[in-house]
C-alpha positions, 0 to 999 in steps of 0.5 A, spaced: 764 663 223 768 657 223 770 653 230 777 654 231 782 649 236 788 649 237 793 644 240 798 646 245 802 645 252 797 645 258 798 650 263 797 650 270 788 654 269 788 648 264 787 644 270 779 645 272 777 644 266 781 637 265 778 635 272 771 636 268 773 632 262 776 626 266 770 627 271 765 625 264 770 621 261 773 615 265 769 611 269 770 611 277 776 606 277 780 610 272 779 617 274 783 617 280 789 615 276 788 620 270 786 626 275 794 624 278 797 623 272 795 630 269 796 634 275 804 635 274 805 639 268 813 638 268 810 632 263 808 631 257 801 633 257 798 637 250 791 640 251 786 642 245 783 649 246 777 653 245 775 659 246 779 660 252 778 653 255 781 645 254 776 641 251 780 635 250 788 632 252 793 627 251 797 626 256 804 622 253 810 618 256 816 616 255 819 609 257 826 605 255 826 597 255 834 596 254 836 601 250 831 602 245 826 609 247 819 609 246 813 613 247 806 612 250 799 616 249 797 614 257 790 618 257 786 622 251 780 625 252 775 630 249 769 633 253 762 631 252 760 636 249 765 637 243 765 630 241 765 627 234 769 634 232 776 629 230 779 633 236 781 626 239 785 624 232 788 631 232 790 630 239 793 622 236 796 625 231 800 631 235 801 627 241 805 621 235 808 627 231 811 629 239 813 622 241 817 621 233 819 628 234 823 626 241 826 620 238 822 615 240 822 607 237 814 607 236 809 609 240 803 605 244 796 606 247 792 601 250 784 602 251 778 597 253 776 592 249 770 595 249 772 602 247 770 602 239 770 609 239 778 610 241 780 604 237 777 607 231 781 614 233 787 610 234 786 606 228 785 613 224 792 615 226 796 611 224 796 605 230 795 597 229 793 592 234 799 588 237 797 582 241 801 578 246 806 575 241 807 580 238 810 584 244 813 577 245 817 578 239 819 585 240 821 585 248 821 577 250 821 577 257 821 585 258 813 585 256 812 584 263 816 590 264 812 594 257 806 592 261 807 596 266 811 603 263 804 603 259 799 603 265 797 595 262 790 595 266 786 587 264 781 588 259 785 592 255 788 591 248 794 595 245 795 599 239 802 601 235 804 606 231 811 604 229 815 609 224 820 605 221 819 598 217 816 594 220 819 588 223 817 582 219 812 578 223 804 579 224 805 583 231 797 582 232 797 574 234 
């Protein structure tokens, strides 16, 4: 029998389960962070499912810097125990798919440095590297303001997924 997931909307009995996933995902620092921005389902938060139960999310925001809206992939996480499934790229390429569909610009994400496994997730659906110039290019002295719509936290590297052309310039310098 074939493992079957699906991906939707989260509901509030999902909660126990995402508490469990960012428990064994994220170190201490973030997981307060995470376990907050979960907690209200009013927002964008989309679940994989398996028998019964969240086994990974993505939870998504929107922002505007002046009159250009974009979207964000703050958290995306996948339990231990369901790992190298191709669920954390299926949740990328939803959350994506969710962002263009709500008209957004482009979506970004952001990861550690050291996260090879997410970088490689988000490189699979379709996100490039963009470095500080880049982001420069695109929203001059507002990157500052970007930072902080996308949860910007030091040691991060931050990933693009533009859906139009792009703008001309190598955004990864």
């Amino acid at each position: 029998m074939r493992n079957q997931y699906f991906i939707r909307d989260a509901k509030p009995n999902d909660q126990p389960w995402l508490k469990e996933i960012i428990d064994l995902s994220f170190p201490r620092f973030f997981r307060y962070f995470a376990s907050h921005s979960v907690s209200n389902l009013n927002e964008l938060l989309i679940v994989s499912e398996h028998e019964n139960k969240a086994v990974g999310f993505a939870k998504l925001t929107e922002f505007q810097i002046d009159d250009k809206k974009y979207g964000c992939i703050l958290w995306i996480a996948v339990h231990p125990n369901y790992r190298r499934r191709g669920i954390a790229l299926e949740l990328t390429h939803k959350a994506v798919d969710c962002l263009k569909k709500r008209s957004n610009e482009a979506v970004f994400a952001s990861t550690q440095r050291t996260n090879m496994a997410a970088q490689a997730t988000l490189h699979k659906g379709g996100f490039e590297k963009v470095g500080f110039s880049g982001l420069w290019f695109l929203f001059g002295w507002r990157v500052f303001a970007f930072y902080r719509k996308i949860w910007y936290a030091p040691g991060e590297v931050v990933l693009a997924n533009f859906f139009g052309p792009k703008v001309g310039v190598n955004l990864n310098t």
